[in-house]
N, C-alpha and C positions, 0 to 999 in steps of 0.2 A: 876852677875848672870852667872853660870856655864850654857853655852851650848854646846851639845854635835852632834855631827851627823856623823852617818854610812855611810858607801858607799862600792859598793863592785860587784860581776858580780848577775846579780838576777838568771842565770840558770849553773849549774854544770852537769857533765855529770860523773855517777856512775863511783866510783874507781876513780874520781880526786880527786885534792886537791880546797880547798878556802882558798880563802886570805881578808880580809875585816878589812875596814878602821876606826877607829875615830878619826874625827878631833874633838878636846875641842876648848873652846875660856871661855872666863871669870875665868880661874885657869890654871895655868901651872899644867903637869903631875909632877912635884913632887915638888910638894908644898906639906907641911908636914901633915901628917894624912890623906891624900886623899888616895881611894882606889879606882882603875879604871878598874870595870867588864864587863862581856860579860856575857850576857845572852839568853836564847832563849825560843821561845813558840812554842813545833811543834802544828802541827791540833789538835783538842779535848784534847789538855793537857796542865797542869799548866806551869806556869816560870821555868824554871832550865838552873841555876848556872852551866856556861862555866868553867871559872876563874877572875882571879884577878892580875892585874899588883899593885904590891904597891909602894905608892912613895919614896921609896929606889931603886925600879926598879926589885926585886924579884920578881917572878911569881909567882901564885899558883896555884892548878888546881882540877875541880871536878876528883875523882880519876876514874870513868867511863869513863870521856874522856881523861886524863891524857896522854895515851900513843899515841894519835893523835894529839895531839893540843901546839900549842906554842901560848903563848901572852906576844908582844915584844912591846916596845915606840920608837920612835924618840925624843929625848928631844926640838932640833933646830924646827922640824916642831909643836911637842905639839902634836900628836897624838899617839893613840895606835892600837894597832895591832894584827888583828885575823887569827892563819893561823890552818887551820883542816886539815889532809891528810883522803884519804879513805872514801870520802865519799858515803854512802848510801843512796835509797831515803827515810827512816825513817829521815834523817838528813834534811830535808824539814822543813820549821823555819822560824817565823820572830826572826831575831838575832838583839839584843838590846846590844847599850853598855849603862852602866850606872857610876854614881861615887857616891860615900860617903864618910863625913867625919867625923872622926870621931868612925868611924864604928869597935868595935871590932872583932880580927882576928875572933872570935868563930861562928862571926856570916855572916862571909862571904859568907857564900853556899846560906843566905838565901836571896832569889831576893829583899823581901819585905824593907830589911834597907837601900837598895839604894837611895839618894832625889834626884837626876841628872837622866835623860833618856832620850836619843838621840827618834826619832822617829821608828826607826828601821827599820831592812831593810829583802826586800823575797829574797829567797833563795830557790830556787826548785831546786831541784836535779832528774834529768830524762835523759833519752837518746834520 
């Protein structure tokens, strides 16, 4: 049983960057067909689709947040890795990581094909 869990600072102070963690346990990060995303739900709004680490280790990235964001693995510790620069407090979020497998490319933006989800983690963004 894949489990997942974030960790990360919960308050950021406008114009920094975040850095936020997931540790996996029951699947190594690249074990084959596994897709390992980041997601988030700000206040009054649906899931959307961070990016995606694949288990080749390629990234991918929602093209909205594309120019800010890198999502990198550790292979030895089994985690993955969320980093934002610039953040705003519109960037206020519970940020979820989640994995699927199986899951094709086409359909990676969409939150909903994920079966793995960490608990997720706040993130407030304020000065």
């Amino acid at each position: 049983q894949e489990r997942l869990q974030e960790s990360g600072p919960g308050l950021v102070k406008p114009s920094q960057g975040l850095s936020l963690t997931c540790t996996v346990s029951g699947a190594s990060v690249t074990a084959n067909y596994y897709a390992w995303s980041w997601v988030r739900q700000r206040p009054g709004k649906g899931l959307e689709w961070i990016g995606n680490i694949a288990y080749s280790g390629t990234p991918y990235y929602n093209p909205c947040l594309a120019s800010r964001t890198i999502i990198s693995r550790d292979v030895e510790r089994n985690t993955v890795y969320l980093q934002m620069n610039s953040l705003e407090p519109e960037d206020t979020a519970l940020y979820y990581c989640a994995a699927g497998y199986q899951v094709p490319e086409s359909r990676w933006p969409r939150p909903g094909v994920y079966t793995y989800w960490g608990q997720g983690t706040q993130v407030t963004v304020s000065s």
